[in-house]
C-alpha positions as CSV (number, residue, x, y, z in Angstrom):
1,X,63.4,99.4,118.9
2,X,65.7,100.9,121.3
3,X,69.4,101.6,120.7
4,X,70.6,98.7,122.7
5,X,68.4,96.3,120.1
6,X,69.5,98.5,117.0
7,X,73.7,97.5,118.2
8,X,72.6,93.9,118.5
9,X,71.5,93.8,114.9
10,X,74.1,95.5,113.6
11,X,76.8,93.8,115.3
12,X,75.4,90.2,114.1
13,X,74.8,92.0,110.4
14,X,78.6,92.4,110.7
15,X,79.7,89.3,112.0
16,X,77.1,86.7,110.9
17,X,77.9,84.9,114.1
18,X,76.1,84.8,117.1
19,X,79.3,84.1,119.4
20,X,81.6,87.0,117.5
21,X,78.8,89.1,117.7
22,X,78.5,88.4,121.4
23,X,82.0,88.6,121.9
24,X,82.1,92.2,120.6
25,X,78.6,93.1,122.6
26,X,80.1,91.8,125.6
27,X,77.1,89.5,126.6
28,X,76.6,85.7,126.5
29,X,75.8,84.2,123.2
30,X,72.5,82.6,124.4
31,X,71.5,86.2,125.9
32,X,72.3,87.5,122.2
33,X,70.3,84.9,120.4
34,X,67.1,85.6,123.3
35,X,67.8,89.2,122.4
36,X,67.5,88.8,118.6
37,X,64.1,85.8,118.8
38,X,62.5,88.8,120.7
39,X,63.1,91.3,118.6
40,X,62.6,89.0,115.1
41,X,59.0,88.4,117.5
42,X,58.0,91.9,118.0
43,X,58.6,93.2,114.2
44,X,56.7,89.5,112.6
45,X,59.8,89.4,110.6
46,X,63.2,86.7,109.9
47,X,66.1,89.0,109.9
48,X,68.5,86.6,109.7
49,X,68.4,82.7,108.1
50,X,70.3,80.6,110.2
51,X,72.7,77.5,109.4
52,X,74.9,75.6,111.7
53,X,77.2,78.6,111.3
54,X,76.1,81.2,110.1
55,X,73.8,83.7,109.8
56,X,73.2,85.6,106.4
57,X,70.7,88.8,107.0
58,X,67.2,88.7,104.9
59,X,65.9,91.3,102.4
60,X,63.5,92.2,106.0
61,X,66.8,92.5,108.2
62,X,68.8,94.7,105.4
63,X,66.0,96.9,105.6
64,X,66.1,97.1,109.8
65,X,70.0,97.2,109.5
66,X,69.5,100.2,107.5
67,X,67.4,102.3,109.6
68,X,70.0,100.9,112.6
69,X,72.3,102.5,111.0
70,X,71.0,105.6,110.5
71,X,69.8,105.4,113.6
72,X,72.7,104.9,115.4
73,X,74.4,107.8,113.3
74,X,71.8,110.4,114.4
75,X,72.3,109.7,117.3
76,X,75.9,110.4,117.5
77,X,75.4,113.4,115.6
78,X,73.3,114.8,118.3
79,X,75.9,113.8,121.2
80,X,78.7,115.8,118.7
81,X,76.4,118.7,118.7
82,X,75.6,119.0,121.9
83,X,79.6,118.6,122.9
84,X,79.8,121.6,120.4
85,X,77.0,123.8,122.2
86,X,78.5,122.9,125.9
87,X,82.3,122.3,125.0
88,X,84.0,122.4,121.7
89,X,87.4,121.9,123.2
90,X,87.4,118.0,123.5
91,X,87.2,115.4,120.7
92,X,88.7,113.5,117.8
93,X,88.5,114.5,114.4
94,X,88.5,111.2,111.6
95,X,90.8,113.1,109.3
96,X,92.6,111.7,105.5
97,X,95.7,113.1,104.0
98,X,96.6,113.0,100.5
99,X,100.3,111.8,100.0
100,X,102.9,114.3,100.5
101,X,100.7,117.0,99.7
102,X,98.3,116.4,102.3
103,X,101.0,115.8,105.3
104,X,103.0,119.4,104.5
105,X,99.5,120.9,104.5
106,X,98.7,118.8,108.5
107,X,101.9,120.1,109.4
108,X,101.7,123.2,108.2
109,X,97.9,123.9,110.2
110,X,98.1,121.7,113.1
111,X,100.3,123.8,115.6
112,X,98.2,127.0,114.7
113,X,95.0,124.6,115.9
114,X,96.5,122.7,118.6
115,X,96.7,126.5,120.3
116,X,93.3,126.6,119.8
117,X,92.2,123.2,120.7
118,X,94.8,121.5,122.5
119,X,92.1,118.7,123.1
120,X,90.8,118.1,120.1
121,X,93.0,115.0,119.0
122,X,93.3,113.9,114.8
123,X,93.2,110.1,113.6
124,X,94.8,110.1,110.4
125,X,94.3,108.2,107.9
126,X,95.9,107.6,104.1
127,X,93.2,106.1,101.6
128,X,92.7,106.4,97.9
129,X,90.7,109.4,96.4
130,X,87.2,106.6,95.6
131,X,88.3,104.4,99.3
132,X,87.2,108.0,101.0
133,X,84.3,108.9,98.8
134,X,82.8,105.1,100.7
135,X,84.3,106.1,104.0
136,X,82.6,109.6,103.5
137,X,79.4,108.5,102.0
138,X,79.0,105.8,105.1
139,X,79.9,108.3,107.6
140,X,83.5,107.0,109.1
141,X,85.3,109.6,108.4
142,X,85.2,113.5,108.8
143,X,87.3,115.2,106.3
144,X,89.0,113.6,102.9
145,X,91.5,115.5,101.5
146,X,92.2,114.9,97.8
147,X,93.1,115.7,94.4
148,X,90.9,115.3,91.8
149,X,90.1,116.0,88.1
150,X,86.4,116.9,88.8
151,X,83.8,116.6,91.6
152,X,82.1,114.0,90.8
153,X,79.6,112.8,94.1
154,X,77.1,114.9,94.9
155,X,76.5,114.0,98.4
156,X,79.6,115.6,99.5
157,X,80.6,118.9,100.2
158,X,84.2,120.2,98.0
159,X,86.4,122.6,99.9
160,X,88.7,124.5,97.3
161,X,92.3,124.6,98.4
162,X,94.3,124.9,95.0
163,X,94.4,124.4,91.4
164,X,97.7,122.7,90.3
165,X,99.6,121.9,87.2
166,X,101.8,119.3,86.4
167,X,105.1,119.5,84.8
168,X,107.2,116.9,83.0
169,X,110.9,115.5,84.9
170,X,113.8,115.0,83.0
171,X,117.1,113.7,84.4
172,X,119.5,116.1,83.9
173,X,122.2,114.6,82.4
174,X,119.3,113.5,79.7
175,X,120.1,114.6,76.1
176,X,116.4,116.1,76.2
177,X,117.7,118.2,78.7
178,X,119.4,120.1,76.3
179,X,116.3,121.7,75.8
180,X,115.7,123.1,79.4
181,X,116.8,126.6,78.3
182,X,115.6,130.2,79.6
183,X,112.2,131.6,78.1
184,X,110.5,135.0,77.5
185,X,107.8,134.9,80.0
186,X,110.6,133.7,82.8
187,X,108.2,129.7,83.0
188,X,109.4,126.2,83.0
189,X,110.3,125.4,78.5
190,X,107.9,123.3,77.1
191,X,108.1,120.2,75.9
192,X,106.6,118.1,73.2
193,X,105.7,115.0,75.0
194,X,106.1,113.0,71.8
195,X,109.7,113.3,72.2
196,X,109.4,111.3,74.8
197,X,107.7,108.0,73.6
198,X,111.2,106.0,73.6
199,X,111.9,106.8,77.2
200,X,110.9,105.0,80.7
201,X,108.6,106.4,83.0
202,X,108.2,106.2,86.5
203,X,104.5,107.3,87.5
204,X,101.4,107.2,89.8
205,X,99.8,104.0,90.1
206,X,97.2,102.9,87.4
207,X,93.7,104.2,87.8
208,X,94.5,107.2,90.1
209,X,93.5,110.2,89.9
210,X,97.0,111.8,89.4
211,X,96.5,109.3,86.2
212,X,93.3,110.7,85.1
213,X,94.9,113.7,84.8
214,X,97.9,113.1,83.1
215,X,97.1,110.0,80.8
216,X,95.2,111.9,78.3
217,X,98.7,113.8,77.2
218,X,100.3,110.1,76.4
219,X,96.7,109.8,74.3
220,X,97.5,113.5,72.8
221,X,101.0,112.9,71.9
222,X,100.0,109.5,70.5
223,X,101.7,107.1,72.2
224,X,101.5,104.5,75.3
225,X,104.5,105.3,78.1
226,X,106.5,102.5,78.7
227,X,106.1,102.6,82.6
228,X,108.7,101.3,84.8
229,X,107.8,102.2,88.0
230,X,104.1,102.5,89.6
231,X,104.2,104.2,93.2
232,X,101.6,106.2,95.1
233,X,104.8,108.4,96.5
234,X,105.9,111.3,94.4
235,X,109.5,110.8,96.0
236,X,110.1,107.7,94.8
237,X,109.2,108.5,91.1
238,X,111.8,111.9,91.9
239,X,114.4,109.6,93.0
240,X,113.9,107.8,90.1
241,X,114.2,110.4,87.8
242,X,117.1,112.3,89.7
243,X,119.1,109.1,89.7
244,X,119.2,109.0,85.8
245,X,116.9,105.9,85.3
246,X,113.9,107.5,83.8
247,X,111.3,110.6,83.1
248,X,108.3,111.0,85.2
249,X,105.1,114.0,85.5
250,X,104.4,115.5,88.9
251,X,102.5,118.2,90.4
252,X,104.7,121.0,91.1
253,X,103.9,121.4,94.3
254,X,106.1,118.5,94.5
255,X,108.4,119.2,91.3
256,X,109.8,122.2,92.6
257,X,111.5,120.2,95.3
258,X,113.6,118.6,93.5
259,X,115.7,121.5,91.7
260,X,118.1,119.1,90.2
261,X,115.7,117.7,87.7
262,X,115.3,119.4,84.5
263,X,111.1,120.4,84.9
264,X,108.9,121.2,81.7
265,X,105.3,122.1,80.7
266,X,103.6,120.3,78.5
267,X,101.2,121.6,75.9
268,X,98.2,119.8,77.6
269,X,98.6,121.9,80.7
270,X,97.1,118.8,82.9
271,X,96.0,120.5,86.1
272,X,93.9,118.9,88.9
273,X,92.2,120.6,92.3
274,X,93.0,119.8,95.8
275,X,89.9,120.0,98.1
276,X,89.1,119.0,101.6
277,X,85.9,116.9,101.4
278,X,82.7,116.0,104.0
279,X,79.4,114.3,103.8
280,X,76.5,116.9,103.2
281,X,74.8,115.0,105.8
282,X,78.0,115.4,108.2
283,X,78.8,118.7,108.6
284,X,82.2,119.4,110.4
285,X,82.0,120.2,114.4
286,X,83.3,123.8,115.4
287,X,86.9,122.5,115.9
288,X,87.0,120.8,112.4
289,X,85.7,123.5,110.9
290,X,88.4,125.5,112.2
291,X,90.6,123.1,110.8
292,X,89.0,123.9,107.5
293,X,89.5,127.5,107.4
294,X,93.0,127.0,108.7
295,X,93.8,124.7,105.6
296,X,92.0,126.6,103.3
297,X,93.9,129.8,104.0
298,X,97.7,127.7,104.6
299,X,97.2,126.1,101.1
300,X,98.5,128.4,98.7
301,X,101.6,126.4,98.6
302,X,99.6,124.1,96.6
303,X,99.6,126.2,93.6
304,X,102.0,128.2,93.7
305,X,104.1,128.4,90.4
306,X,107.7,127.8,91.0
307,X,110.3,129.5,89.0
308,X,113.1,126.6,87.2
309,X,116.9,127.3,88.6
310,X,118.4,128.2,85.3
């Protein structure tokens, strides 16, 4: 099969409709349906069963789809090489960034490579920590960037940028606030989280992995938060808490922003790693690469500890 034949399966894989299929392929739909009786004729195999309107792919075509795909993929790999060997100045780079984190860190790297490769363009995308690992592990995107509690897929490649700890945010006009007072090695006070189990919490959204990290402190202390507020933005949960309306945990990369909050350890120390992430199988070009190095040695903002504004 050539690559021409390998796109035609694909595309009515992803459609399961001759016309869409041909739509996208830019060819009739009775040229398509030719196309696919030859090809279903030269391997002695259905790939598709067919009803009035649709088609649902066999075990045989899943198979054929599969080796398509890979196909397909190893083929663009060998066009992005090449581009590398003859000119590494062009391209696109399929790039994630994690929340705030993750756009400080773009914007912190990306005039220092645009110098470099003032061709090289980024799309940018904003997907949960497991929606990348599938995006990575089926090769549509370059580079994740996320934070994470451990590394837990071993087809993929983790880029340490920083360990970070999370601290806990009390309003400051909070009677527990009382207790944000100097200490001897010049850190945030600590707090016992238990002395919190009355009050509201604004946090991350269930399931995340800012979540994994900090839920096990609620199970420590012995109690379930009450949480009032889910949000995937550290801001809003800062808001939150700086308007008076509840307590929340962040990392302190984002903490320290916000120096009219009262900001506290806890006894857990819940820390998690920020890491730029690839496919083993999908090495970075020169220009990403780049990228890379340039994030990796702009990140130390990321775990820097911050010093309260007693």
């Amino acid at each position: 099969m050539n690559t021409r034949q390998y796109q035609y399966i694909l595309a009515i894989a992803e459609y399961g409709n001759i016309s869409k299929a041909a739509e996208q392929l830019y060819i009739s739909q009775s040229g398509l349906n030719q196309q696919l009786l030859r090809i279903e004729k030269e391997l002695g195999a259905r790939l598709f069963e067919r009803d009035t309107h649709h088609l649902k792919i066999t075990e045989a075509g899943e198979i054929v789809a599969a080796h398509a795909r890979e196909a397909m993929f190893r083929e663009e790999r060998m066009h992005i090489q090449l581009q590398d060997v003859l000119d590494s100045s062009v391209g696109e780079i399929r790039l994630n960034l994690a929340m705030e984190q993750g756009t400080q860190l773009f914007c912190a790297v990306f005039p220092i490579f645009h110098e470099k490769y003032p061709r090289v363009t980024f799309k940018l995308e904003d997907h949960k920590v497991y929606d990348q690992y599938e995006l990575l592990l089926d090769k549509k995107l370059d580079i994740g960037m996320a934070m994470i509690t451990k590394r837990e897929i071993s087809e993929l490649e983790y880029v340490h940028l920083a360990y970070e700890r999370f601290l806990l945010g009390v309003p400051a006009a909070h009677p527990l606030a009382a207790m944000y007072q100097p200490t001897a090695d010049g850190d945030y006070p600590e707090m016992d989280l238990y002395l919190c189990k009355e009050e509201p919490f604004s946090l991350m959204f269930s399931g995340s992995t800012m979540r994994q990290a900090i839920d096990p402190c609620f199970e420590s202390a012995g109690f379930k938060p009450y949480v009032m507020f889910e949000s995937r933005m550290n801001h809003v949960a800062a808001l939150m808490v700086k308007g008076g309306i509840c307590l929340t945990i962040l990392p302190e990369s984002q903490a320290k922003l916000y120096g009219d909050i009262r900001w506290f350890r806890l006894a857990a120390n819940p820390i998690w790693e920020s890491c730029l992430i690839y496919h083993h199988e999908n090495p970075p070009r020169k220009s990403a690469r780049y990228f890379i190095d340039l994030a990796v040695s702009k990140a130390d903002f990321l775990g820097v500890r911050s010093k309260p504004a007693w």
